[in-house]
N, C-alpha and C positions, 0 to 999 in steps of 0.2 A: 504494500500500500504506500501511494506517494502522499506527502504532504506539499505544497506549491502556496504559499505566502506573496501576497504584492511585493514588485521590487522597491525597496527603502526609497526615501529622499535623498536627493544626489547632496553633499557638503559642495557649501559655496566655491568658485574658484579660487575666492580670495584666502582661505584655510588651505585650501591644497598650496596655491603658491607659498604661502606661510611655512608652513610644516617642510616642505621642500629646501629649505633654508636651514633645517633643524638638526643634528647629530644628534642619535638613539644615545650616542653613549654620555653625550650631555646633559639629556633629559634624566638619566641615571646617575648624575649627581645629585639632584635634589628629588625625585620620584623613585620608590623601591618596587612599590605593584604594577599594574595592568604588563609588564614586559612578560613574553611566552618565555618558556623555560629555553637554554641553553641547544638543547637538543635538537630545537627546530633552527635551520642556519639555511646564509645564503647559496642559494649554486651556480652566484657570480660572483666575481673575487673585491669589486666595486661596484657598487651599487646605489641606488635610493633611490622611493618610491612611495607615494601617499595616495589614499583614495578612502573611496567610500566603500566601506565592507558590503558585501553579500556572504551571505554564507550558506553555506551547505552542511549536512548530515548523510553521511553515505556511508553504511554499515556494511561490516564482512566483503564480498566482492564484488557488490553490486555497484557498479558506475553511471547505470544508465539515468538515471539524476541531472549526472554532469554533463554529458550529452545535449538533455534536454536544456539545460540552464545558458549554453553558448548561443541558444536562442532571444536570449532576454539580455545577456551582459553588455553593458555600453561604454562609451571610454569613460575613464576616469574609476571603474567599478575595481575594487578589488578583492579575489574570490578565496574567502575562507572555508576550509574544508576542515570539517572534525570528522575524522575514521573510526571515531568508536572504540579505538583499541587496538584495531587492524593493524599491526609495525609489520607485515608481510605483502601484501600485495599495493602494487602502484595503481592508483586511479589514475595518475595526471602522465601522458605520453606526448608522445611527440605532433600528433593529430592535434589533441589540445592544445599544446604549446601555440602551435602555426594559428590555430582558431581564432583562441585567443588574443593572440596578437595582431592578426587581422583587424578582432572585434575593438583595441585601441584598450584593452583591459591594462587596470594599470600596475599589477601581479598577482602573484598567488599566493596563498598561503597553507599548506596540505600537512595535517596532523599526524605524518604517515612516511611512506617512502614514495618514489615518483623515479619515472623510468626514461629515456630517450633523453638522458641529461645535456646531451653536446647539442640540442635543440637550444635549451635556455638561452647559450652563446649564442647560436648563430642567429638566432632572432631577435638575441639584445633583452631578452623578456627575464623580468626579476621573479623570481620563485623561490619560495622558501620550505622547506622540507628535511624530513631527518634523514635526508638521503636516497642512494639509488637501488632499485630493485628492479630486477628481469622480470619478475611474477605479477601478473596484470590481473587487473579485476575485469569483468564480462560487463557484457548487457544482458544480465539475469533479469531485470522487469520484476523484482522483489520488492525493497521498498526505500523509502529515503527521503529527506525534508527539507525545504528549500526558504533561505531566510525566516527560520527562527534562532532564539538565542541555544548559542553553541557553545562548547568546552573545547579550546584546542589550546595545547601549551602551560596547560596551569591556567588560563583566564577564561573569563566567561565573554562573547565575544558577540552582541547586537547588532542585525542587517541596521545597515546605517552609521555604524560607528565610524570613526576616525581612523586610519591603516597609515601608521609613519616604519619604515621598515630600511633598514641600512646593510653593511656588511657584518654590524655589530649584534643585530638585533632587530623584534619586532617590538612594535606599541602598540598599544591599543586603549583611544583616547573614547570618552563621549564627546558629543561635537560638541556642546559648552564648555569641555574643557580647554577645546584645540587654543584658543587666540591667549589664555592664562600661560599655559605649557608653554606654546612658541617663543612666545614675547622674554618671558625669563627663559628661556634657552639661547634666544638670539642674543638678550644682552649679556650673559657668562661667555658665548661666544666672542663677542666684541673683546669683552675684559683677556679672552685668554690670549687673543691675538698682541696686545698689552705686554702683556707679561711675557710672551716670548720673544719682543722687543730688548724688553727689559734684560733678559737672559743674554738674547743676544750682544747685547749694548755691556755685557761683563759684571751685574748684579748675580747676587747668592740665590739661588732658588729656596734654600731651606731660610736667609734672612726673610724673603720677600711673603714667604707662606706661613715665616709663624713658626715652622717647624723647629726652627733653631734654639730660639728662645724659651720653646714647650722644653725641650730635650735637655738644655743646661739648668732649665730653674729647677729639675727634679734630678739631675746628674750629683 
């Protein structure tokens, strides 16, 4: 049995340009939740990538879900897939990959493994996954849920949400978060660019951060 949900509201352009501006691993200075676990990594070596979640539910090895979903994805969309558990069979091949990238999709996210990896390069297409598998899932016509709230990565993950994804990592923002997140990310950005001036220019890094003076007043 399939479940098929409306597709979300698209996030402004002007959050996507924003968040596009943003390093996951910056946001991880001052945020510890919404990032997916470790596990899920990119399978391009530099990257980045924001959009509007869709998500998927596609259990054991049924794919035909994702099939049907290449019908409905539009640019800017970015497609989350929770497997249920599945660490064995790849839903996402190289058909998709090409699809996708067609459809102007603006990557993936698969809670799983994913197959036809040298596609991702040659298409420039950002995908994230726990890596690659020969063993493909079918179009079994069993069952599967399209845009409801998902589990992939340790997060709970809403059609609609905010998708900021790097070589470091995924996010995952609600869209009243995105312009709070950016904004203090963009400005420690600014600051660090600063500071590596400063390094540059023959200042202490452990003077300039504090470190130094933490380290002697307990020495």
């Amino acid at each position: 049995m399939y479940q098929v949900n409306s597709m979300p509201e698209q996030l402004a352009q002007a959050k996507i340009d924003k968040l596009m501006q943003v390093e996951t691993a910056t946001v991880g200075h001052f945020l510890h939740a919404n990032f997916l676990d470790t596990g899920i990594r990119s399978m391009l070596p530099r990257v980045r990538a924001a959009g509007t979640a869709v998500t998927l539910r596609l259990p054991h090895a049924d794919s035909t879900l994702l099939h049907y979903a290449m019908d409905h994805i539009r640019p800017g969309d970015f497609v989350i897939i929770d497997r249920a558990g599945d660490t064995r069979h790849a839903c996402w091949g190289g058909v998709i990959t090409h699809t996708a990238a067609r459809k102007k999709a603006a990557g993936a996210v698969v809670d799983g493994p994913a197959t036809d990896v040298a596609d991702f390069e040659r298409h420039g297409f950002p995908m994230w996954c726990r890596g690659p598998s020969p063993i493909t899932t079918k179009l079994l016509g069993v069952s599967g849920e399209m845009n409801i709230p998902v589990s992939v990565g340790g997060v709970v993950v809403n059609p609609g949400d905010a998708v900021l994804a790097d070589e470091n990592g995924v996010l995952i923002l609600s869209p009243d978060e995105v312009d709070m997140v950016a904004d203090r990310a963009i400005q420690m950005q600014a600051r660090e660019v600063e500071l590596l001036k400063r390094i540059d220019a023959g200042e202490s890094l452990p003077t300039i951060s504090g470190a130094k003076a933490r380290v002697e007043a307990d020495a």
